[in-house]
C-alpha positions as CSV (number, residue, x, y, z in Angstrom):
1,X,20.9,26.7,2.6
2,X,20.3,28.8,-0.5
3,X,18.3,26.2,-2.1
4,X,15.9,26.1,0.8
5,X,15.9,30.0,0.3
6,X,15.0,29.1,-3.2
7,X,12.1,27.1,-2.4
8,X,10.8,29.5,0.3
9,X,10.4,32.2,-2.4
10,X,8.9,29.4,-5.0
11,X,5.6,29.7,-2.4
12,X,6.0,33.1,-1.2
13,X,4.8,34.8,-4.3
14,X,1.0,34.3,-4.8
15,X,0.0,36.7,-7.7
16,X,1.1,34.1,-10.3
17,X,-1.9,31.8,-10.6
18,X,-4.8,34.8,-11.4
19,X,-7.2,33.5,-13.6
20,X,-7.6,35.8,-17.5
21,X,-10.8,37.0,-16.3
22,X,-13.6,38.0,-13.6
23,X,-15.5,35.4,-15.0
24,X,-13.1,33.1,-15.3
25,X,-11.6,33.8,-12.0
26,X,-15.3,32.7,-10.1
27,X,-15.5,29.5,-12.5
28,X,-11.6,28.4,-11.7
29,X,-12.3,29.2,-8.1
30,X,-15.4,27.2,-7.6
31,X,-13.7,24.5,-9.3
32,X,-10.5,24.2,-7.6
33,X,-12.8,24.5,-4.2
34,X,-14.8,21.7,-5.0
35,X,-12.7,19.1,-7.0
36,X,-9.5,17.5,-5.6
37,X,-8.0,16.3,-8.9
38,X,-6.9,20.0,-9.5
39,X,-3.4,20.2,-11.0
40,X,-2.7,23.4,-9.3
41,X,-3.4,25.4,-6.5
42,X,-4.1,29.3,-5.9
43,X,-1.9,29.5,-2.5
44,X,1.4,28.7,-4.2
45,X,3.1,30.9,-6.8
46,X,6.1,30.8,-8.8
47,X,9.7,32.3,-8.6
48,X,10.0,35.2,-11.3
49,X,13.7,33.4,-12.1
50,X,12.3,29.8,-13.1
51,X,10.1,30.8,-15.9
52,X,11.1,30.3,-19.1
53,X,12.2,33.1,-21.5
54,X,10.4,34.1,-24.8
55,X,7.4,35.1,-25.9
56,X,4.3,33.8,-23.8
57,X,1.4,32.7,-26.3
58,X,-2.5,33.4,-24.9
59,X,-4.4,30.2,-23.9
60,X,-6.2,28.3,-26.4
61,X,-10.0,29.9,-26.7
62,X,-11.7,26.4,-25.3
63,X,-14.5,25.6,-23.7
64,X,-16.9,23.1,-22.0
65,X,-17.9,20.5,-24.9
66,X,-15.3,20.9,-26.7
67,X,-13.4,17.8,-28.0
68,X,-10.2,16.5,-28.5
69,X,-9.0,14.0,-31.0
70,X,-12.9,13.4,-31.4
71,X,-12.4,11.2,-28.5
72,X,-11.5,13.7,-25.3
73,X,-14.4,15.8,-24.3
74,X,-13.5,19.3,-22.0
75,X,-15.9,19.3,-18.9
76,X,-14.5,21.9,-16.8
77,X,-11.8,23.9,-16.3
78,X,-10.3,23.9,-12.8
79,X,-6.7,26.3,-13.7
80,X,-6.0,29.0,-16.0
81,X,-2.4,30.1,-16.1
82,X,0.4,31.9,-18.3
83,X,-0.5,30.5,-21.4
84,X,-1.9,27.3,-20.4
85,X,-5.2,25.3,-19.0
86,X,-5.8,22.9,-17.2
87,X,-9.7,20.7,-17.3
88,X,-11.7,18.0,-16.3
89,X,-12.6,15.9,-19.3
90,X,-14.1,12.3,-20.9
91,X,-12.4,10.0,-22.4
92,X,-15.4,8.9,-25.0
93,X,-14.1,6.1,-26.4
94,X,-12.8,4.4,-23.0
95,X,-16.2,6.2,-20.9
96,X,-13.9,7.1,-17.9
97,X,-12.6,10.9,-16.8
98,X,-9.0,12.1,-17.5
99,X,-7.8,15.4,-16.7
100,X,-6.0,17.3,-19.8
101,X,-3.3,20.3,-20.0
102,X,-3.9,22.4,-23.0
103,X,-1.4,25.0,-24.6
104,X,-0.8,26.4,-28.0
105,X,1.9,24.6,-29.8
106,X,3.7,27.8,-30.6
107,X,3.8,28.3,-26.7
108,X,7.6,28.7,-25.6
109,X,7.7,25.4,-23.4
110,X,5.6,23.8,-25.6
111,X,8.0,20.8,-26.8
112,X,9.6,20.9,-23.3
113,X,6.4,20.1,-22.2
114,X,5.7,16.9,-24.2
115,X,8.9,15.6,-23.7
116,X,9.1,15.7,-20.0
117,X,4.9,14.1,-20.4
118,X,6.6,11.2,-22.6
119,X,9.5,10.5,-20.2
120,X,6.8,10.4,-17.4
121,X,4.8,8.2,-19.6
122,X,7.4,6.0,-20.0
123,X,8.3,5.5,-16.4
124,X,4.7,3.3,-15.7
125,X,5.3,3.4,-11.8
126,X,1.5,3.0,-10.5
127,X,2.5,5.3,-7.5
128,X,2.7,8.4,-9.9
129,X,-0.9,9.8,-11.7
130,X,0.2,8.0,-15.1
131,X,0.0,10.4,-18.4
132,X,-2.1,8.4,-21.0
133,X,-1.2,10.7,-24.0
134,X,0.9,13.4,-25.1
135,X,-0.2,15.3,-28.9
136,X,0.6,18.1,-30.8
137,X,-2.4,19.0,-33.0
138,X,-4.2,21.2,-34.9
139,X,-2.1,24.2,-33.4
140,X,-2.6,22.8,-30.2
141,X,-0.2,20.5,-27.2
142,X,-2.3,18.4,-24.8
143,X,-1.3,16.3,-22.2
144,X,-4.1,13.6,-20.8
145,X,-3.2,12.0,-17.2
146,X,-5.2,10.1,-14.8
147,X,-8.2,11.7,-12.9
148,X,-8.6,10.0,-9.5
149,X,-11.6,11.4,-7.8
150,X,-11.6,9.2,-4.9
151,X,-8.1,10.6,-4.4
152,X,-8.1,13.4,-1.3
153,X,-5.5,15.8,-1.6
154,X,-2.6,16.4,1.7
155,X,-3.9,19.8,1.0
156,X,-6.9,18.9,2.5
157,X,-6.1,16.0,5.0
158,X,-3.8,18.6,6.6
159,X,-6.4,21.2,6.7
160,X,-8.8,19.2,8.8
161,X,-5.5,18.6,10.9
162,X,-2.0,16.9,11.3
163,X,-1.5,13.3,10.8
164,X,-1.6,10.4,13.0
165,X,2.0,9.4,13.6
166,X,1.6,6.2,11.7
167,X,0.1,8.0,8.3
168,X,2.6,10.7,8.4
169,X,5.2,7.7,8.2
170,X,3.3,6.4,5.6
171,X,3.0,9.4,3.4
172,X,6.8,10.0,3.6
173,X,8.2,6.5,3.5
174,X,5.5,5.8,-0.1
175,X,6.8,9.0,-1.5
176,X,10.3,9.3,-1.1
177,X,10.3,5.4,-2.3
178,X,8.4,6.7,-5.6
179,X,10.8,9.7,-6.1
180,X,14.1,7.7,-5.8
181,X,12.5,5.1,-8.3
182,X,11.9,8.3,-10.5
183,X,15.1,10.0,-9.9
184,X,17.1,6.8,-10.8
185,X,15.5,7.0,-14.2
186,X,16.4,10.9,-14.3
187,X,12.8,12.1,-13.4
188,X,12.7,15.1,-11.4
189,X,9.1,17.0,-9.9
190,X,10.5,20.0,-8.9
191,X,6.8,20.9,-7.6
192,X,5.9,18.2,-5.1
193,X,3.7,19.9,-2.7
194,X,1.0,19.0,-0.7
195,X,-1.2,19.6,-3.5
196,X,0.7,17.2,-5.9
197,X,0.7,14.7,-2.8
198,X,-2.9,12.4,-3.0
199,X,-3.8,9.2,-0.8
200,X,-6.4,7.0,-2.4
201,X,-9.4,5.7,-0.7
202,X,-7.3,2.6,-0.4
203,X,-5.0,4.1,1.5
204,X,-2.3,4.5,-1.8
205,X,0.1,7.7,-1.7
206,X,0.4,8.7,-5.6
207,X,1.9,11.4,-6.8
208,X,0.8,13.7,-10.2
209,X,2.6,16.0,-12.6
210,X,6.0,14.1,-12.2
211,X,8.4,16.5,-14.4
212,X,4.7,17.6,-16.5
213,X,3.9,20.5,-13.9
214,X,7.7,21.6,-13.6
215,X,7.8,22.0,-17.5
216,X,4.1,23.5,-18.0
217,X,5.7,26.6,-15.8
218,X,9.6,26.2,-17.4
219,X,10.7,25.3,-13.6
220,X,14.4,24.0,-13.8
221,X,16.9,23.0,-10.9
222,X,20.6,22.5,-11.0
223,X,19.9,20.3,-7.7
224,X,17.0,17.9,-8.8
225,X,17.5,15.3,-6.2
226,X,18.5,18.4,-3.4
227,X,15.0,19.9,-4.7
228,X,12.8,17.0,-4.4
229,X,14.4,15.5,-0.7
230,X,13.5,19.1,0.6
231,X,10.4,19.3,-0.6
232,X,9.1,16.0,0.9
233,X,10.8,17.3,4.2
234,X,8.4,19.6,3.2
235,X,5.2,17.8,3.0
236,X,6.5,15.6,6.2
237,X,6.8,18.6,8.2
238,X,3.2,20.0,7.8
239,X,1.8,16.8,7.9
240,X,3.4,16.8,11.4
241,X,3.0,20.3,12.2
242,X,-0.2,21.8,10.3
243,X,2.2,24.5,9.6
244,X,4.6,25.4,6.3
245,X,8.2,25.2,7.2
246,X,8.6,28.7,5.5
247,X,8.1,32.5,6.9
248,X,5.4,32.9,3.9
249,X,1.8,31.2,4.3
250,X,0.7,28.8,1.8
251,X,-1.5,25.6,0.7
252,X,-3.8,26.9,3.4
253,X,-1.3,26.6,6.2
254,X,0.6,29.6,8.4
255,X,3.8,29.9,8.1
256,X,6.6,29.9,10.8
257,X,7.0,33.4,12.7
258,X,9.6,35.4,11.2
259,X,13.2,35.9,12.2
260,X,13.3,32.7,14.3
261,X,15.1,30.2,11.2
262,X,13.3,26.9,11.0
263,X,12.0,25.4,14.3
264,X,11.4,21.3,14.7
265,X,8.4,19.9,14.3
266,X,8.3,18.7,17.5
267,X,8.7,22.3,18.8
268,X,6.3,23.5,17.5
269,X,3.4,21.4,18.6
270,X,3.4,19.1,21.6
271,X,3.0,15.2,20.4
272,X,5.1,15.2,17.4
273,X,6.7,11.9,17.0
274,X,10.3,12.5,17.9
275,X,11.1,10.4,15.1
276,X,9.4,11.8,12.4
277,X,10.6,15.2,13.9
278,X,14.3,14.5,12.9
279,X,13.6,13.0,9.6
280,X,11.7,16.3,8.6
281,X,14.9,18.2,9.8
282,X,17.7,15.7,8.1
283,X,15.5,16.1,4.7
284,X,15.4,20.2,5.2
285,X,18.7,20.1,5.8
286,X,18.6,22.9,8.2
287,X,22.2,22.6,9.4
288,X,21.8,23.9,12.8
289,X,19.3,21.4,14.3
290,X,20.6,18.5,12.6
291,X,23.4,19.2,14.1
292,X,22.9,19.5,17.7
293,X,21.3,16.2,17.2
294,X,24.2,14.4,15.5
295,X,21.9,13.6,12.4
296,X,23.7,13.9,8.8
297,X,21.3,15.7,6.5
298,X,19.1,14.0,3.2
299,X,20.1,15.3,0.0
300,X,18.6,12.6,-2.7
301,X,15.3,10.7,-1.8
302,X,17.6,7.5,-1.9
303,X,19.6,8.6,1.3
304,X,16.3,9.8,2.9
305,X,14.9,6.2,2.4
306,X,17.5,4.6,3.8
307,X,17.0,7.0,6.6
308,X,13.2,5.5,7.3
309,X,14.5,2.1,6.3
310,X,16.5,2.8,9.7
311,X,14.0,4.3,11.7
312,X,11.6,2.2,14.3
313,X,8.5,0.6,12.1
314,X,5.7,2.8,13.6
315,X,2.5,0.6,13.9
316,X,-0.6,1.9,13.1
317,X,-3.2,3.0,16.4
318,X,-5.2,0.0,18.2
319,X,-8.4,-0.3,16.3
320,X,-11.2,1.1,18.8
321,X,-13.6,-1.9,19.7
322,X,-17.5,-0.5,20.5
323,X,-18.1,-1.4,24.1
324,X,-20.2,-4.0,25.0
325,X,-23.6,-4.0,26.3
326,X,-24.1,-4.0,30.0
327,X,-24.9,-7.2,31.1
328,X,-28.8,-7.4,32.4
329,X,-29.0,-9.4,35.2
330,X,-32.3,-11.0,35.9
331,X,-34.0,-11.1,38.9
332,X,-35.3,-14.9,40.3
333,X,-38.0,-15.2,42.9
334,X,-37.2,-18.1,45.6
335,X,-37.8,-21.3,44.0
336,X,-36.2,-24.1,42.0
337,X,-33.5,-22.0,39.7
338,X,-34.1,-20.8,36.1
339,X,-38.0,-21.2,37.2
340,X,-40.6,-19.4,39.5
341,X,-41.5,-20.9,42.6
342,X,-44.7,-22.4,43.1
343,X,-48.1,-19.9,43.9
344,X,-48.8,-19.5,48.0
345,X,-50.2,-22.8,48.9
346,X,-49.0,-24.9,45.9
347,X,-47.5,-28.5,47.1
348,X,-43.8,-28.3,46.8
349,X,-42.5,-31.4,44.8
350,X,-40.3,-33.5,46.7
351,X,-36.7,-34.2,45.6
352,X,-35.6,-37.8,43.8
353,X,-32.9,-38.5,46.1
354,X,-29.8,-39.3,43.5
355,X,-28.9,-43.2,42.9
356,X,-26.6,-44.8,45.7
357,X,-22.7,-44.5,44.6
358,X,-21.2,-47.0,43.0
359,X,-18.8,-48.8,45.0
360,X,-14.9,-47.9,44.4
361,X,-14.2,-51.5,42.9
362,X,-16.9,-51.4,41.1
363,X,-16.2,-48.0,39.4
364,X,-12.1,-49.4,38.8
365,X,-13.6,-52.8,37.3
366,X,-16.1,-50.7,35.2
367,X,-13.2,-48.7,33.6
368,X,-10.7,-51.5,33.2
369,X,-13.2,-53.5,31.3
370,X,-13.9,-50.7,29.0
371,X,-10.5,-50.0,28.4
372,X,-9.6,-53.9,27.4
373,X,-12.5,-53.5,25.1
374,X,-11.3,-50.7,23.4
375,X,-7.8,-51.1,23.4
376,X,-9.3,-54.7,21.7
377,X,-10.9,-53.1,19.1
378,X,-8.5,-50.6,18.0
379,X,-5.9,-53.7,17.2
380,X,-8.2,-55.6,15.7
381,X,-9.1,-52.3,13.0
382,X,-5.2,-51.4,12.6
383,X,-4.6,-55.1,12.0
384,X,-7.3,-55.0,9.1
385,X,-6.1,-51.3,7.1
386,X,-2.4,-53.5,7.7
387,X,-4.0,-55.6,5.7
388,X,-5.6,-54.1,3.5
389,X,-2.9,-52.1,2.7
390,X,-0.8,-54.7,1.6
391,X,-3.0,-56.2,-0.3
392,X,-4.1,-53.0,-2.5
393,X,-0.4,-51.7,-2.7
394,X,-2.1,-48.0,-2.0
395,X,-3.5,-45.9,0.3
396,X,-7.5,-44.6,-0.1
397,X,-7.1,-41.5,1.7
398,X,-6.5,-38.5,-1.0
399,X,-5.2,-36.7,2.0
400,X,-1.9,-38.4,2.2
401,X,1.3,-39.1,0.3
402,X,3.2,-41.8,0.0
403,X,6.4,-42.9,-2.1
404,X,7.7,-46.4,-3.2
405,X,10.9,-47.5,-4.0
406,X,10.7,-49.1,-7.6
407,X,13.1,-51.9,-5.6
408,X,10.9,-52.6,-2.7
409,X,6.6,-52.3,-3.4
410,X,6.5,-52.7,0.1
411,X,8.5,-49.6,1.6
412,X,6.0,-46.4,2.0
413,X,6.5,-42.9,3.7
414,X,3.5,-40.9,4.8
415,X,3.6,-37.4,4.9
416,X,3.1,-36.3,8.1
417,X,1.8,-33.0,7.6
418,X,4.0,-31.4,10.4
419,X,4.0,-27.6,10.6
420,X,6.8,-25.9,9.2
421,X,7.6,-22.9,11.2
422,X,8.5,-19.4,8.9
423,X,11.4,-17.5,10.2
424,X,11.2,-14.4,8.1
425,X,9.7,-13.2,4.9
426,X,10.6,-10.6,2.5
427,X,8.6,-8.7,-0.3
428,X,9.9,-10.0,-3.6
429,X,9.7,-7.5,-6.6
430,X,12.1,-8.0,-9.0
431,X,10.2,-6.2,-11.7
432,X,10.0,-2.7,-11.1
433,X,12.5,0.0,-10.9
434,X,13.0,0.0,-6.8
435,X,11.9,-3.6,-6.3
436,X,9.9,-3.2,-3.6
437,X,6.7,-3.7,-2.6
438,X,5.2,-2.8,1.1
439,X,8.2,-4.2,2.8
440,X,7.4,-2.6,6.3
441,X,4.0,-5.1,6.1
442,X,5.5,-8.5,4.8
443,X,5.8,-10.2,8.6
444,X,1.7,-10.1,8.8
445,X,1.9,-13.2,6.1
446,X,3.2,-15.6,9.1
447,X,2.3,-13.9,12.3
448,X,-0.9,-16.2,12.8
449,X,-3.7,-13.0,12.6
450,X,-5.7,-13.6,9.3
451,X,-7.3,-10.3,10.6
452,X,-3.6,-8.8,9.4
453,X,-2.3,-8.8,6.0
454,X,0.5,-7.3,3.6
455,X,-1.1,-5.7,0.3
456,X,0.5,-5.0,-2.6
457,X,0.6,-1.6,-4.3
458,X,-2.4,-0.7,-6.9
459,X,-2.6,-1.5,-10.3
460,X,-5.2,-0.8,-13.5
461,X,-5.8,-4.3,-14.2
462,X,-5.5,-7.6,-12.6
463,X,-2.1,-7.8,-14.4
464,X,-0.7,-5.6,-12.8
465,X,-1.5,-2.8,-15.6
466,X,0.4,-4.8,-17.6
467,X,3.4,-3.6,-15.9
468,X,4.8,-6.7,-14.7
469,X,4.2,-10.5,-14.4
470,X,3.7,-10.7,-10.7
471,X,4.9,-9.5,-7.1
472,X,5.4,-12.0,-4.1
473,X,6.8,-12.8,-1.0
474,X,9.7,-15.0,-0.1
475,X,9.1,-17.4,3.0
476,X,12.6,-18.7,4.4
477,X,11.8,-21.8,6.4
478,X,15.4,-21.1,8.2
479,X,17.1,-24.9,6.6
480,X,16.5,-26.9,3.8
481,X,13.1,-28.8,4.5
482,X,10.4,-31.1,3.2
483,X,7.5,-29.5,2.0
484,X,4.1,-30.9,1.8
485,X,1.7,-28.0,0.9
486,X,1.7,-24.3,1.6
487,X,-1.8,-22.7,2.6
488,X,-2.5,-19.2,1.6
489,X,-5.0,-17.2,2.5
490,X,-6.2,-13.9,0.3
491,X,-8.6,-11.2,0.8
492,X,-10.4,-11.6,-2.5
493,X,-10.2,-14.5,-5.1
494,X,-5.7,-14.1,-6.4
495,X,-4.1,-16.0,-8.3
496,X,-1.0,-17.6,-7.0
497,X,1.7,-19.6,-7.7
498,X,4.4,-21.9,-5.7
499,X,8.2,-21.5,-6.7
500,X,11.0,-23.0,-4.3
501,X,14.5,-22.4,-4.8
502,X,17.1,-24.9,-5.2
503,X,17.9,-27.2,-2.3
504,X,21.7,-26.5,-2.8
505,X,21.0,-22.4,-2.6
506,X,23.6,-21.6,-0.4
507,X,21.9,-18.2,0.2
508,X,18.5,-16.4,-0.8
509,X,18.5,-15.9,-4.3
510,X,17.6,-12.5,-5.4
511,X,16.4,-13.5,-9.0
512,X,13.7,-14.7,-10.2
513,X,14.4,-17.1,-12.3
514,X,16.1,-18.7,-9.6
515,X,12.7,-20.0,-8.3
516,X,11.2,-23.1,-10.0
517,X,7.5,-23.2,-10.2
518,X,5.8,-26.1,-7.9
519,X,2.2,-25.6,-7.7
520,X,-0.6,-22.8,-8.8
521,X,-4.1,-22.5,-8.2
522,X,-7.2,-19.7,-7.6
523,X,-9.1,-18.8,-5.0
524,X,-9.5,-16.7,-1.4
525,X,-7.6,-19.7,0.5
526,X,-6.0,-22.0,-2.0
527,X,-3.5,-25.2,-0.8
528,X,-0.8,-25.4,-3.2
529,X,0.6,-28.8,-3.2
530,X,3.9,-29.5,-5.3
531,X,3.6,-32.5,-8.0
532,X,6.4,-33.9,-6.8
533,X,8.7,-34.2,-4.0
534,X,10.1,-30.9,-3.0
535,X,13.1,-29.6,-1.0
536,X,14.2,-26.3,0.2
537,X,14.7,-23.5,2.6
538,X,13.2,-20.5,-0.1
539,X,9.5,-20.8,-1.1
540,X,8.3,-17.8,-3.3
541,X,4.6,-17.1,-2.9
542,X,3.7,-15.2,-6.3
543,X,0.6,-13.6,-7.1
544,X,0.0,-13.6,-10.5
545,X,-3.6,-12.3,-11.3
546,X,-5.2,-9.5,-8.4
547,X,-9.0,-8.8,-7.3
548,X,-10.7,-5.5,-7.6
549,X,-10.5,-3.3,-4.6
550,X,-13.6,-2.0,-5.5
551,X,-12.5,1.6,-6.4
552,X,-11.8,0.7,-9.9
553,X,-8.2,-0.6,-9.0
554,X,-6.6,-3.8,-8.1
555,X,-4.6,-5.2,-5.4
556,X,-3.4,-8.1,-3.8
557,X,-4.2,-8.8,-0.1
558,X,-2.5,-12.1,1.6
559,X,-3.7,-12.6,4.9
560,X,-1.9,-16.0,6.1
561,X,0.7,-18.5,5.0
562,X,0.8,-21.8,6.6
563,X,3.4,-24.1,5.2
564,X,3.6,-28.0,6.4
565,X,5.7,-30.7,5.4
């Protein structure tokens, strides 16, 4: 309880953020309005007890057009605070924007500051704003990170109201995944808050100033994990509520009434997701609610996972279909149907009465002849391919398989192209730090909908920003099996590849290299046919090269799996 207190009075104190001047104060303002890739936020402040000791230097004198390292050129600045900047700016040499933190290097958190930007560097988990540099020069520190101006703050998503059910789930399950990756690697944010919190226009939940923002303010905890888990309770509960879970108003939002402790979510407005209610509580850890409802409270983003790993999947809202047109009838006058009857006076044609009927044995002799004559014809054709089958020793049809017994030219088995039913999938990323990868949309590979897919996070390059190899998704056919081809179907041109595990796996394998590659190939629906014969129960469908989204990312979208033997 006296860490939430803690991080009640971290946003309770809003003279910290003031910019150094009048001037400065209507430039920051109209910037941090207007631009959602701001670092920080005027509705949040600081605890006088987490900044750091010492002498604070002034900001560096900086302005627009300035350039760093020749290469970084300042546009804007969108925060001025206790010693430090924060701008807009152009990476020249790569013509993209990057946003850059600026302070002295004599500054008193200077070298705490590049530190915690190198650790963060070094983590490379796409779901955090990556840093791209970290220098000390010419008197100065400077710390560029990503700039994502198609990213929308929760700040703002809030504002214009609370979530749907099915986002808020999103938003919590994508961030506390990212924080336990970061915590296992002994990453902290200590300042994840709805303005830290951004979801692409793909639909991505990143997070920026992992362990960066903490240090540019000399922000420390003794309870990292304790600090984060609240703090996404945080963010869950106002995406839920529209309200901060504090007495003290912030990020645009009211704060609870004061005196009464810490209400539900689902209290406080009608509609919450009962849910989603609870899990807010267990990761605020107020002790009296999650009691009376026999829930044990989060304290590290791993045990809050776990906790939406055992939740109900929530499925996203019914897409609304535009009604159709109403149907015009149209009128006929009296007449022969579809057509106008005749003018007054006009000679009605007379009706062709319809041949007489055909007897009964007639009609049964018709039939059986025709039936002798076919049934004639197909023997005589399967009697000729018999043939010349035999004779040639191979089959024309490039459609087919067959294999022959070096002992006996004359034994072949056709594949018969049977469908192999998939009894379950699961996302396969044994690359990255949580190894994980969308799990909650995996089944929409084999559920027969190509209008339904699972997706694969978002990368900087088709190589997965050079992260990792590949991602995938295991298909477990339920027994070992013959298999014949796999069909998979992508939204934009992947590359893929086909690896089986052994036919004598006794279980899944959870390795990689326990999946022998059998096939590869290109392409929006590509057939992936193993060069030889293949058994197994495990195929590992593994994307190796992603299409653009169109946003200047990359991502990997498989629609539909059909496997046959």
């Amino acid at each position: 309880m006296a860490e939430r207190s803690t991080a009640a009075v971290d946003v309770a104190d809003n003279s910290g953020e003031q910019p150094l001047t009048a001037k400065a104060d209507q430039s920051t303002a109209d910037g941090v309005a207007k631009n959602p890739e701001r670092d920080t936020d005027s509705d949040e402040a600081q605890g006088s007890g987490n900044e750091g000791s010492g002498k604070k230097a002034s900001p560096p004198e900086l302005h627009s057009g300035h350039k760093l390292a020749r290469r970084y050129r300042l546009e804007e600045c969108v925060t001025r605070l206790d010693g430090f900047s924060s701008w807009r700016a152009v990476d020249e040499k790569l013509r993209r924007a990057v946003g850059v933190h600026i302070l002295p290097a004599q500054h008193v958190r200077a070298r705490s500051v590049l530190a915690a930007a190198r650790s963060s560097a070094l983590l490379g988990d796409p779901r955090f704003v990556q840093v791209l540099d970290a220098v000390e020069e010419n008197d100065l520190v400077y710390v560029v990170h990503e700039w994502l101006p198609d990213a929308t703050e929760l700040t703002t998503l809030v504002a214009a109201g609370p979530l749907e059910p099915h986002d808020a789930y999103q938003m919590v399950s994508q961030v506390a995944s990212a924080m336990a990756a970061a915590h296992r690697e002994g990453l902290a944010h200590l300042r994840l808050n709805p303005n830290a919190v951004l979801r692409a226009s793909t639909g991505q939940w990143r997070i920026r100033g992992l362990a960066v923002n903490a240090a540019l303010r000399g922000i420390s905890s003794d309870t990292p994990q304790r600090t984060d888990t609240e703090a996404i309770g945080a963010l869950l509960y106002a995406a839920l509520t529209q309200r901060w879970p504090y007495e003290s108003d912030a990020y645009g939002l009211s704060g609870l009434p004061k005196g009464v402790g810490l209400i539900a979510p689902d209290q406080v407005r009608a509609g919450v997701h009962r849910g989603l209610s609870e899990l807010a509580m267990r990761a605020l850890a107020n002790d009296g609610a999650t009691a009376s409802r026999h829930e044990a409270p989060c304290t590290t983003p791993e045990e809050l996972v776990k906790a939406i790993g055992e939740m109900p999947r929530i499925r996203p809202p019914e897409p609304a279909f535009t009604a159709l047109p109403e149907y015009q009838r149209t009128t006929y006058q009296q007449g022969t149907y579809g057509r106008p009857a005749p003018r007054p006076g006009a000679t009605q044609p007379i009706a062709t009465p319809p041949p007489p009927l055909q007897s009964r044995t007639g009609k049964v002799l018709k039939w059986t002849v025709s039936a002798l004559l076919i049934a004639a014809l197909g023997l005589g054709s399967w009697q000729l391919a018999d043939a010349l089958m035999d004779k040639s020793g191979k089959s024309e049809d490039t459609n087919k398989s067959q294999t022959t017994d070096d002992g006996d030219k004359g034994s072949k088995t056709s594949a018969s192209g049977k469908p192999i039913a998939i009894q379950k999938a699961r996302d396969f990323d044994p690359f990255s730090a949580d190894h994980s990868e969308k799990p909650e949309d995996v089944g929409k590979v084999y559920d027969n909908s190509p209008s339904t897919y699972w997706q694969t996070d978002f990368y900087l390059s088709p190589k997965f920003g050079n992260l990792k190899p590949g991602v995938g998704v295991i298909l477990d056919l339920g027994q070992v099996q013959q298999v014949g081809k796999a069909t998979v179907t992508f939204l934009g041109e992947t590359s893929v590849e086909l690896r089986a595990a052994s036919a004598d796996a006794g279980s899944e394998p959870t390795s990689f290299d326990a999946y022998s590659k059998a096939a590869s190939g290109s392409g929006t629906t590509v057939t992936l046919k193993p060069d030889k014969p293949l058994k197994t129960r495990y195929l590992l469908v593994w994307l190796t090269e992603l299409p653009s989204d169109g946003a200047g990312h990359w991502r990997g979208r498989v629609a539909d799996v059909k496997v046959t033997s």
